[in-house]
LOZA-368092 format. One record per atom (N, C-alpha, C, CB): residue in one letter; x, z, y. Coordinates in steps of 0.05 Angstrom, whole numbers, plus 32768, in hexadecimal, padded with zeros to 4 digits. Atoms other than C-alpha are relative to their C-alpha. Glycine has a CB too. Example, Ala and Ser with C-alpha at 12.3 -4.5 7.8 and 13.67 -1.06 7.14 Angstrom:
// residues 2
A801280007FE8 A80F6809C7FA6 A801280008018 A7FEC80198001 S7FF07FFF7FE8 S8111808F7FEB S7FF1800E8016 S80097FE38009 
//
This chain:
// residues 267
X7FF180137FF0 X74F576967DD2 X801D80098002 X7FF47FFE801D X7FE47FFC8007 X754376907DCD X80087FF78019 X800E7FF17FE5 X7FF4800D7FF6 X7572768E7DF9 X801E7FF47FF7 X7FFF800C8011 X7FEA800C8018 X75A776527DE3 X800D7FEF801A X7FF17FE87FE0 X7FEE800F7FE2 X75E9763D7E10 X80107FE27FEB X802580228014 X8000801A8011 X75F175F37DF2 X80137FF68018 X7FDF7FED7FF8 X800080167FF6 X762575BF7E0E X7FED7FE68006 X800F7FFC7FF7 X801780197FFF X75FB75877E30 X7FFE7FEF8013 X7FE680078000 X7FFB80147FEA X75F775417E55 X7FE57FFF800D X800B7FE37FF7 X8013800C7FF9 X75C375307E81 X7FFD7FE47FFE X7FFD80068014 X8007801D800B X759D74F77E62 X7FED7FF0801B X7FEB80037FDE X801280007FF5 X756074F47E91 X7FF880178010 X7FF27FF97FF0 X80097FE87FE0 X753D75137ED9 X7FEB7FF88003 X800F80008022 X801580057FED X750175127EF4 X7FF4801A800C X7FEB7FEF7FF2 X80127FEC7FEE X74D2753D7F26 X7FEE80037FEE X7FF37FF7801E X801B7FEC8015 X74A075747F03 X7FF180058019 X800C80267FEC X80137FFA7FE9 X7489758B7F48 X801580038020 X7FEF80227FF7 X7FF580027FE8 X74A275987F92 X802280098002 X7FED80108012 X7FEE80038000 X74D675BB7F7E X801180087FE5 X800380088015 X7FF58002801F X74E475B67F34 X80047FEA7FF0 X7FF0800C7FF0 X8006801C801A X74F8757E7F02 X800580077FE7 X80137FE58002 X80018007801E X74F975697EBD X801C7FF37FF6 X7FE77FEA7FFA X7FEB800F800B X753E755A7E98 X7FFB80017FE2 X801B800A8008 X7FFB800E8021 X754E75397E57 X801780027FF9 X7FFA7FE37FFB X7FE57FFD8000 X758C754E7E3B X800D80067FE2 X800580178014 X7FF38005801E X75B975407DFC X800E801B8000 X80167FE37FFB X7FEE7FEB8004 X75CF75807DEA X800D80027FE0 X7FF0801A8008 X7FF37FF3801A X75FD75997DB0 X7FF780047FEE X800980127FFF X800E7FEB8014 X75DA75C77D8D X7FE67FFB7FF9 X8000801B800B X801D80088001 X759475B67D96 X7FFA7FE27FFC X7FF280098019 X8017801D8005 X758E756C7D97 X7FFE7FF0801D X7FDA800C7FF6 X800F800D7FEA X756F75467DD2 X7FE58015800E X7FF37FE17FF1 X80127FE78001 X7543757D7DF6 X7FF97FEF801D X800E80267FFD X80087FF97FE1 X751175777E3A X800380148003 X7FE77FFD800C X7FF17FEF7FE5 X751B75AC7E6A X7FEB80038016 X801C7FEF8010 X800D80027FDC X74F575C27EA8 X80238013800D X7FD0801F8007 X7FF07FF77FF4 X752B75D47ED7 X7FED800F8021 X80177FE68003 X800D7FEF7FEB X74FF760D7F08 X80127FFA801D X800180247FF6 X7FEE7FFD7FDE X751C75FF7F52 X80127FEE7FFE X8013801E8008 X7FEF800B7FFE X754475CD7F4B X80067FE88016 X80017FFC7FED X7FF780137FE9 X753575A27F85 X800080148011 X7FEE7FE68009 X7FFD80077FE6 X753675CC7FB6 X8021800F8006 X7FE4800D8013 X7FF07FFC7FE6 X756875D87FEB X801980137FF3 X7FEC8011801C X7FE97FF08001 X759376107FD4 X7FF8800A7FDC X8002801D801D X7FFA7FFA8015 X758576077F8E X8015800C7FE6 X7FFA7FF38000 X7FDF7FF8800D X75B3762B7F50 X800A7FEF7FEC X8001801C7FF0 X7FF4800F8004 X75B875F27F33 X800F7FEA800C X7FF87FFE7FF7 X7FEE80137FEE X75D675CB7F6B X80007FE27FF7 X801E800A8000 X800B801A8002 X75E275807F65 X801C7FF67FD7 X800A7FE9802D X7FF580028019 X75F7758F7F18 X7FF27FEA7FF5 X7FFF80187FEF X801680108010 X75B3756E7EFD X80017FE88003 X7FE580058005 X7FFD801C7FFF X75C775297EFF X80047FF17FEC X800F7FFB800E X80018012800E X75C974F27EDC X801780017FEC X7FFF7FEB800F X7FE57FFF800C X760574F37EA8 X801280168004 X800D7FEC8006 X7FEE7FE17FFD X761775367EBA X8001800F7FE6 X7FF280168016 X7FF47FEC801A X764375627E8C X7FFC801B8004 X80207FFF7FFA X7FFC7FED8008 X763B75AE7E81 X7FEB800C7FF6 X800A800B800E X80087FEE8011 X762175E67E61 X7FE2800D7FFF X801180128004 X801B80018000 X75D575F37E5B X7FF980217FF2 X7FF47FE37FEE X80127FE48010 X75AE76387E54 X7FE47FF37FFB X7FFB80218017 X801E800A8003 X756E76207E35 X7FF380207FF3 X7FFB7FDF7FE5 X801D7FE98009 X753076567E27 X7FF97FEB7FF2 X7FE5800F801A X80098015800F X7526762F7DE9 X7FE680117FE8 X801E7FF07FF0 X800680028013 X74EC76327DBA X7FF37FF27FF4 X7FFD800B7FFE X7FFF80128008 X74E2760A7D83 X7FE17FF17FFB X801080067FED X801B7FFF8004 X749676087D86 X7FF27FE48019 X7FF680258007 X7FFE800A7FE6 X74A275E17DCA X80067FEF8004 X800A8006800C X7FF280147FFE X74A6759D7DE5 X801780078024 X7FE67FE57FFF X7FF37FF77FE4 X74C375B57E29 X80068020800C X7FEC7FF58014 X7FED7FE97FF4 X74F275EE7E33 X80048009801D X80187FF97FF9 X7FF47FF27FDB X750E76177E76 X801B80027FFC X7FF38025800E X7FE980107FFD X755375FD7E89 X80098020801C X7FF77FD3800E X7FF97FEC7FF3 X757176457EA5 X80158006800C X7FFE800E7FF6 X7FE180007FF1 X75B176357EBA X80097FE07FF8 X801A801D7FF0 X7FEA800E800B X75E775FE7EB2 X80167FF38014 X7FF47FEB7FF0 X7FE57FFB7FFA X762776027EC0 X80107FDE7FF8 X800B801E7FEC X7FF480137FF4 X764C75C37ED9 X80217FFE7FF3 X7FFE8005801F X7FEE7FFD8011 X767B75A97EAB X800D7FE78009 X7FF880037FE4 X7FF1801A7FF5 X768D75617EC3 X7FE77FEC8010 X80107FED7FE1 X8012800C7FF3 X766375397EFC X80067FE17FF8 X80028008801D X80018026800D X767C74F37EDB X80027FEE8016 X7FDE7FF37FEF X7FFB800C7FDF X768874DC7F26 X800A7FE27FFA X801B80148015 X7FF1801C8009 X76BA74A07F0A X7FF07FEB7FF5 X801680047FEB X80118010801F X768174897EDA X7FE27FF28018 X7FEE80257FDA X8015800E7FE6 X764E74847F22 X800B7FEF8012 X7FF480148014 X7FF8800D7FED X767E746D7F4B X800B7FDE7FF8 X80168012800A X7FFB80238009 X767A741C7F25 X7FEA7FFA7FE9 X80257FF67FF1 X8011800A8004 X764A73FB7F14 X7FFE80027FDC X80027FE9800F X7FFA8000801E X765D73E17ECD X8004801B7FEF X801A7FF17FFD X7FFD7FEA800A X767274257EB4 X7FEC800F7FFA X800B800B800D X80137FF0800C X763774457EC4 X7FE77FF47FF3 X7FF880118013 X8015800E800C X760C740F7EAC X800480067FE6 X7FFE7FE38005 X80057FF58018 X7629741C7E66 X7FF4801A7FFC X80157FFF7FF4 X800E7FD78005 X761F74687E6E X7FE880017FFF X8004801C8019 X801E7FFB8001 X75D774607E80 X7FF87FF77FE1 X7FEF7FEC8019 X800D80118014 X75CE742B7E46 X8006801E7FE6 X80147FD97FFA X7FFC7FE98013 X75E9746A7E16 X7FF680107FFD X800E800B8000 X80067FE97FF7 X75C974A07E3A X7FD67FF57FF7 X801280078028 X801D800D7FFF X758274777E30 X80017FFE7FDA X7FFD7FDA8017 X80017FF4801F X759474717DDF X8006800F7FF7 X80077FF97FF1 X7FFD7FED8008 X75A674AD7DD7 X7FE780158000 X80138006800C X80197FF17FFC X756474C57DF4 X7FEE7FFD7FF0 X7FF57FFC8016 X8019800E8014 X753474917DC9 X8003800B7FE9 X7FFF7FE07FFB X7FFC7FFA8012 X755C74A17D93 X800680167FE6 X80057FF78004 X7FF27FE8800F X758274E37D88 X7FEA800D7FFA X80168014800F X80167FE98009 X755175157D64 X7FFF801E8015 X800A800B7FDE X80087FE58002 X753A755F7D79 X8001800D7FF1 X7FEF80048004 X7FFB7FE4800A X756475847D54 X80237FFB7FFD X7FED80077FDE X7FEA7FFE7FFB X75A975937D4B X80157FE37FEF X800480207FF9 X7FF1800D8006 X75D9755B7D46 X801D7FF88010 X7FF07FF07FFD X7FF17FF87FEF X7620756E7D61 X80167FDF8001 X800E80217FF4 X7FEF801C8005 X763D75207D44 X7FF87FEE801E X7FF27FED7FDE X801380197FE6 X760D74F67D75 X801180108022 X7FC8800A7FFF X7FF67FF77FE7 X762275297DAF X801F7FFF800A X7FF9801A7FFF X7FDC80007FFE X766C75267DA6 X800A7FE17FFF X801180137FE2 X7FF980158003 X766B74DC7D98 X7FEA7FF38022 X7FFA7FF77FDD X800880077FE5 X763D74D87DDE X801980068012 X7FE58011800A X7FE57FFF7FE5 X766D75017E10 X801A7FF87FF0 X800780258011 X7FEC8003800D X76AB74E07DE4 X7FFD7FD88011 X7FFC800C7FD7 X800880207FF4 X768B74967DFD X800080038018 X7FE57FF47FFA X80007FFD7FE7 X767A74AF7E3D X80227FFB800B X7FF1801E8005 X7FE37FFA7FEE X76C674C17E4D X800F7FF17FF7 X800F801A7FFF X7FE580128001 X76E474857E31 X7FF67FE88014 X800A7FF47FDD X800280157FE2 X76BF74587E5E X8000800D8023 X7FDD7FF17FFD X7FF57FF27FE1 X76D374877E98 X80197FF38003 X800780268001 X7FD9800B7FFC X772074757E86 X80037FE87FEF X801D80197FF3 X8001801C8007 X771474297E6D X800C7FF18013 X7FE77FF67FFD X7FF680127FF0 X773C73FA7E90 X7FF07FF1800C X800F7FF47FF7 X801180147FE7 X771773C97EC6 X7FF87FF27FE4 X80157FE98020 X80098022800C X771A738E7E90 X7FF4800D7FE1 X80237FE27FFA X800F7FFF801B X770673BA7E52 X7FE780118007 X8012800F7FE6 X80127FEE7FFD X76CE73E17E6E X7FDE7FF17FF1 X800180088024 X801580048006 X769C73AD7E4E X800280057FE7 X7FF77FEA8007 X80017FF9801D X76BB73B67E07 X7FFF801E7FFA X80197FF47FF2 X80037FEC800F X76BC73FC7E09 X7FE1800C8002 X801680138007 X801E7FF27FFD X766E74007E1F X7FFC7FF67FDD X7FE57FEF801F X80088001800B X766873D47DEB X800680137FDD X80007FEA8007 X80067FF38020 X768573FD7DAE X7FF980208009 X80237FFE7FE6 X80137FE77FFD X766974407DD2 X7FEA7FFD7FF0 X7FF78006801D X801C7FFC800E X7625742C7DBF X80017FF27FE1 X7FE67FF08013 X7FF6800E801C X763F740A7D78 X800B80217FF2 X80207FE28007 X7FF97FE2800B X765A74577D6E X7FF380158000 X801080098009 X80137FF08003 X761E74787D82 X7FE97FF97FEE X7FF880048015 X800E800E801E X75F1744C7D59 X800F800F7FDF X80097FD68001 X7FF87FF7801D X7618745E7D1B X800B801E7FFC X80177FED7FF6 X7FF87FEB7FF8 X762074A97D2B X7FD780077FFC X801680008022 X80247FF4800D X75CB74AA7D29 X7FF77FEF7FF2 X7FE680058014 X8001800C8016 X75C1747C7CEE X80057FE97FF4 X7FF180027FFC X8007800C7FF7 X75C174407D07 X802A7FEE7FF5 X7FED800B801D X7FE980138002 X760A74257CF3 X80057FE47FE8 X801480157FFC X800C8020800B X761073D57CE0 X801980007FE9 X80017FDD801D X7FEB80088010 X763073C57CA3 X80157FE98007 X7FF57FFB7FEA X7FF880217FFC X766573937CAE X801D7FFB7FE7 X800E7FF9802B X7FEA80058011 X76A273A07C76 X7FE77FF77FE4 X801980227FFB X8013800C801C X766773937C39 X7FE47FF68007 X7FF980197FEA X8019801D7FFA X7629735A7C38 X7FDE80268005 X7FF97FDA7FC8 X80217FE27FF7 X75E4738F7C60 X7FF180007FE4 X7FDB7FF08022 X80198001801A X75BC73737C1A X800A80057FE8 X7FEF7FE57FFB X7FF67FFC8013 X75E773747BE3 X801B800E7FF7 X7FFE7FEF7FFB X7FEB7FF57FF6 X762B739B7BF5 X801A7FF37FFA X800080187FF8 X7FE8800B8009 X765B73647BDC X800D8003801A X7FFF7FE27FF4 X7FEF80017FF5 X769773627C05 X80057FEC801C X800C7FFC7FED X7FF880167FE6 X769D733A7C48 X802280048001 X7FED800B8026 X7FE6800E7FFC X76E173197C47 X80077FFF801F X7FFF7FE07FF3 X7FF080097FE3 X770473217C91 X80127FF08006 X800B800F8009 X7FE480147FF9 X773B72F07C84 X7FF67FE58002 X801980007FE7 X8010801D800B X76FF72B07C72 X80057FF68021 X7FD480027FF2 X7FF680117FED X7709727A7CA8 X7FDB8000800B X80147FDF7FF2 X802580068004 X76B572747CA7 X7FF980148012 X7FED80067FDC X80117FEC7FF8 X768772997CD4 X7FEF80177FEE X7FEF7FF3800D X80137FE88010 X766D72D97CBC X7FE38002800D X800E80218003 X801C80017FF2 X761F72E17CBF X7FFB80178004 X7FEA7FF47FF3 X80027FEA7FF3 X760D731B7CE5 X7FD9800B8004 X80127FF8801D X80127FFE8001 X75C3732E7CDA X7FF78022800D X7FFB7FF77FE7 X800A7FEF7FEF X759D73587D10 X7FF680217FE9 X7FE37FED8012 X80167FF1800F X7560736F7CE1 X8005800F7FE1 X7FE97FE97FFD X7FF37FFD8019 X758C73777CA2 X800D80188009 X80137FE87FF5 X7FE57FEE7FFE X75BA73A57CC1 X801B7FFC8001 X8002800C7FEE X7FDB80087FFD X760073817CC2 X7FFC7FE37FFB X801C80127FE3 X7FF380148007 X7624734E7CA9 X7FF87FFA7FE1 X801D80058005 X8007800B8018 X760D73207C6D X800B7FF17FF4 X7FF07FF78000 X7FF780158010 X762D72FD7C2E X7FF37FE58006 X7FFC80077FE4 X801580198001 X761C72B67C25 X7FE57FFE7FED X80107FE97FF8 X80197FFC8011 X75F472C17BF3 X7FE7800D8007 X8007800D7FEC X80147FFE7FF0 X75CC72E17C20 X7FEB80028016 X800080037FFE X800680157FE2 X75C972C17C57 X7FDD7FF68004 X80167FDC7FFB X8018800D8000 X7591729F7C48 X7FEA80107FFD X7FFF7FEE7FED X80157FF0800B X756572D37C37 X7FFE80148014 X8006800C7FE3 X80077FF67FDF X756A72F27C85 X7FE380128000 X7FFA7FE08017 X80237FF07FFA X752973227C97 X7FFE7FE8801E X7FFE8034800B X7FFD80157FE0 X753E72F07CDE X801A7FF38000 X800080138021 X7FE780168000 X756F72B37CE8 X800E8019800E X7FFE7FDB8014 X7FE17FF17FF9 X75B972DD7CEA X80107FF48013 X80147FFF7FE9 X7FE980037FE9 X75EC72CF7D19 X80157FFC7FF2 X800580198014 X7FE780108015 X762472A77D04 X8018800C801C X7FFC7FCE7FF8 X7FEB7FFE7FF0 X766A72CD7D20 X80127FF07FFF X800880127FFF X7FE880098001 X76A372AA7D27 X801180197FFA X80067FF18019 X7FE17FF38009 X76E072C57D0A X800C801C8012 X801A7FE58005 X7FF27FF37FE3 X76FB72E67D4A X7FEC801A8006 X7FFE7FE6801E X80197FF38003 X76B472FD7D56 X7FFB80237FF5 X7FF37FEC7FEB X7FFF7FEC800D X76B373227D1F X801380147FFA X7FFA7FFA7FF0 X7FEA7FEC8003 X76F2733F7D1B X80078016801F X801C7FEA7FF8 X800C7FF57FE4 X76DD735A7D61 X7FEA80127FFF X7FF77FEA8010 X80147FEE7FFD X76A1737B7D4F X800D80117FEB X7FE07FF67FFD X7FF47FE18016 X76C673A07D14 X80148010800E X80137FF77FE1 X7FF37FF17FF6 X76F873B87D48 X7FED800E8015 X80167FF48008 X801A7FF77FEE X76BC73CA7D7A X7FF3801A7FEE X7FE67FE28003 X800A7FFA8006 X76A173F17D47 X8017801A7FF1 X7FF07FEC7FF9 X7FEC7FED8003 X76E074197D3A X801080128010 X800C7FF77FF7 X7FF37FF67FE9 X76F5744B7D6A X801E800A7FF9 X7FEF8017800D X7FE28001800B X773474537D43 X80127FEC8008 X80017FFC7FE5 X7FE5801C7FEF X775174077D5E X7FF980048011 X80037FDC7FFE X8000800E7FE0 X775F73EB7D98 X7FE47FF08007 X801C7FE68002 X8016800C7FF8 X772773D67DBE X800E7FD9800A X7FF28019801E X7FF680277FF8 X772B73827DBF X7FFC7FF58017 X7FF07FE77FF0 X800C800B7FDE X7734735F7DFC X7FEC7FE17FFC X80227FF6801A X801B80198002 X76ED733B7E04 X80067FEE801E X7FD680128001 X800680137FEA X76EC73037E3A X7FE880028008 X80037FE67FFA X80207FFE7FF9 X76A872FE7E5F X7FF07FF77FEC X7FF77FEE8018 X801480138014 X768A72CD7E34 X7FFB800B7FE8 X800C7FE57FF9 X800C7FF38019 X769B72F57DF7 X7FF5801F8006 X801780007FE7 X80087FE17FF8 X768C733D7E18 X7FDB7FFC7FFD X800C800A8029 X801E80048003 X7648731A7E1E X7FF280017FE4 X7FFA7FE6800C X800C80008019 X763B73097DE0 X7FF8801D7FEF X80137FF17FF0 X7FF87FE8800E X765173487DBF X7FEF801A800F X802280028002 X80167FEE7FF7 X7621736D7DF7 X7FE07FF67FF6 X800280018023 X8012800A800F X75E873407DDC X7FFA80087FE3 X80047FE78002 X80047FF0801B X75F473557D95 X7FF380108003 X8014800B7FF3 X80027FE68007 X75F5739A7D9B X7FE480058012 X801B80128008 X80247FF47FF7 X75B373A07DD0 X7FF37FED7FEE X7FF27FFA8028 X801B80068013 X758C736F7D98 X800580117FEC X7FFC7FE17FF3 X80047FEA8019 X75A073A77D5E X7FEF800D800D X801880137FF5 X80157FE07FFA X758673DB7D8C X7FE97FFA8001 X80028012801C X802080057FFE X754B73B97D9D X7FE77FFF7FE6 X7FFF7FE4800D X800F80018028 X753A73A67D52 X7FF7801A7FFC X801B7FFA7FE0 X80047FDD800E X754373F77D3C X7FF880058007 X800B80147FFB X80127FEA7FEF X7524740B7D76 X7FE67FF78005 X800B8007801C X801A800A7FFE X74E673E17D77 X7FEC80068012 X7FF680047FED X801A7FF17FF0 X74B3741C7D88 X80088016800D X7FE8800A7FEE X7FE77FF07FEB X74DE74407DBC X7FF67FEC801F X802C7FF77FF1 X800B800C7FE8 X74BE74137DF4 X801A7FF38007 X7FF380158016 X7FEF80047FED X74EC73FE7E31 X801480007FFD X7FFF800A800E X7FE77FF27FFA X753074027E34 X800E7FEC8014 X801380077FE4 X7FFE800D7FE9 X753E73ED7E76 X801480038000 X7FF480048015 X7FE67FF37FF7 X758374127E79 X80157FE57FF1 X800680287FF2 X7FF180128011 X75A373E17E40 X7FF67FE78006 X7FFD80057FE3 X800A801E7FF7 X757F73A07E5B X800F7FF7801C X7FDC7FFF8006 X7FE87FFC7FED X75A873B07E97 X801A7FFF8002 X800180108006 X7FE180018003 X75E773BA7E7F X80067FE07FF2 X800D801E7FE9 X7FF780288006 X75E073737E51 X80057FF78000 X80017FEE7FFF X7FF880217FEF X75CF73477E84 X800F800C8018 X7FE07FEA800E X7FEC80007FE5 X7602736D7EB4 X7FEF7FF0801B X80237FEC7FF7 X801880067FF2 X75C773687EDF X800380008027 X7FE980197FF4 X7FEF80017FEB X75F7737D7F17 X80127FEB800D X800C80117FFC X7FEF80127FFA X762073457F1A X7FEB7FE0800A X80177FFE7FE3 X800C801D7FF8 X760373047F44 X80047FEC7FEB X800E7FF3801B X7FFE801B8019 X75F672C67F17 X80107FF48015 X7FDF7FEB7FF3 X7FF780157FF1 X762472917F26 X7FFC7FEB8010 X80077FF87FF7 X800F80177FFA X760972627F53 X80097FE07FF5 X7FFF8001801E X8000801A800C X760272177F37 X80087FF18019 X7FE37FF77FF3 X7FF580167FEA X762A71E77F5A X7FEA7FE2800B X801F7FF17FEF X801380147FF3 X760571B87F89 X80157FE28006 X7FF3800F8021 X7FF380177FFF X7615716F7F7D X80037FF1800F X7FFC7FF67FF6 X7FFA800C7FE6 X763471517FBC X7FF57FE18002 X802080018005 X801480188001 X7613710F7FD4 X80147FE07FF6 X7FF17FFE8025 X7FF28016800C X765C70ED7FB8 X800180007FE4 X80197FFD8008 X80057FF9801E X765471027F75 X7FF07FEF7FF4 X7FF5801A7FFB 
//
């Protein structure tokens, strides 16, 4: 048994016993690791109120590799993400990240996925009010393609000809394919594609670039563009069960529906 001091987020918590729990945590070095954390609920615990949800620092794990569940011996408090709890939207993306990162990242060392997690995390900390839906959405558009999962959209998912960005025409955008499709193969879909508009698309190629400017989405298109990206995940992720965290953030599950206007008796 090793001892290994890994940067690491808390992905996942739960209770092991009265006064111990279970974390799930994206670390550095190792991967995605459980955890028993010995003592951690009670009272004058040494981990204090580190073990939380989207919490940043430094992890002593008693790791060995023989093991689905490690002992969590320390960790040292690196950033409590306070800004990212204190609104709603914010932390709804974080969860939706922190939940594919879990289904998805492997058990073993992958330092890309981890640096492109707390790198997402902290830009939707300092996202402006009106871009905080576009930058959830190319967070998880940057973690997807960081663990394998990234959509073609400059060449056709089936045949790699060239998608034209300047065509006046909707680009077809296929879930089950993986990206964006020529015409030529359009038709030949694994499932009816998604026809972008122009704009659209020149929106999800900047979404998908953390190099530009993040585009300013309006509601209507923030929606869309959150619809995309939770039907990719759902496709890839199939047999991964639940993912309650991203069905949440979607349908912005927080925000009241509009009520429907009631037609006055002069109308």
């Amino acid at each position: 048994m090793a001892l290994v001091t890994t940067p690491a987020v808390v992905l996942q918590t739960y209770r092991y016993s009265e006064t111990s729990k279970v974390v799930r945590l994206a670390t550095r070095d190792l991967g995605v690791q459980s955890a028993i954390a010995k003592g951690a609920l009670r009272p004058k615990s040494r981990f204090g109120a580190g073990l939380e949800l989207l919490s940043e620092g430094m992890a002593q794990l008693y790791f060995r590799e023989t093991r689905e569940l490690h002992t969590l011996g320390a960790f040292d408090l690196v950033n409590l993400r306070r800004d990212l709890a204190a609104d709603v939207g914010r932390f709804a993306g974080a969860t939706a990240l922190t939940e594919i990162m879990f289904k998805m990242a492997p058990p073993a060392p992958l330092p890309v996925a981890y640096d492109t997690l707390t790198g997402a995390l902290d830009a939707l900390e300092l996202a402006a009010p009106g871009q905080v839906d576009a930058a959830g959405v190319r967070a998880l558009w940057c973690l997807l393609a960081v663990l394998g999962f990234e959509p073609s959209l400059a060449q056709c998912a089936r045949d790699g000809s060239a998608i034209d960005p300047a065509a006046d025409e909707p680009v077809l955008f296929s879930v089950a394919d993986g990206g964006a499709l020529c015409r030529r193969c359009g038709p030949a879909a694994a499932q009816p594609p998604s026809r972008l508009p122009p704009r659209a698309y020149a929106d999800l190629v900047a979404l998908n670039d953390p190099r530009a400017d993040l585009p300013p989405l309006d509601p209507p298109h923030a929606a869309a563009h959150r619809r995309l990206v939770a039907r990719f995940v759902r496709y890839h992720l199939g047999e991964a069960g639940p993912l309650s965290a991203l069905d949440f953030w979607e349908r912005r599950a927080w925000v009241p529906p509009t009520p429907t206007p009631i037609p006055s008796a002069a109308s």
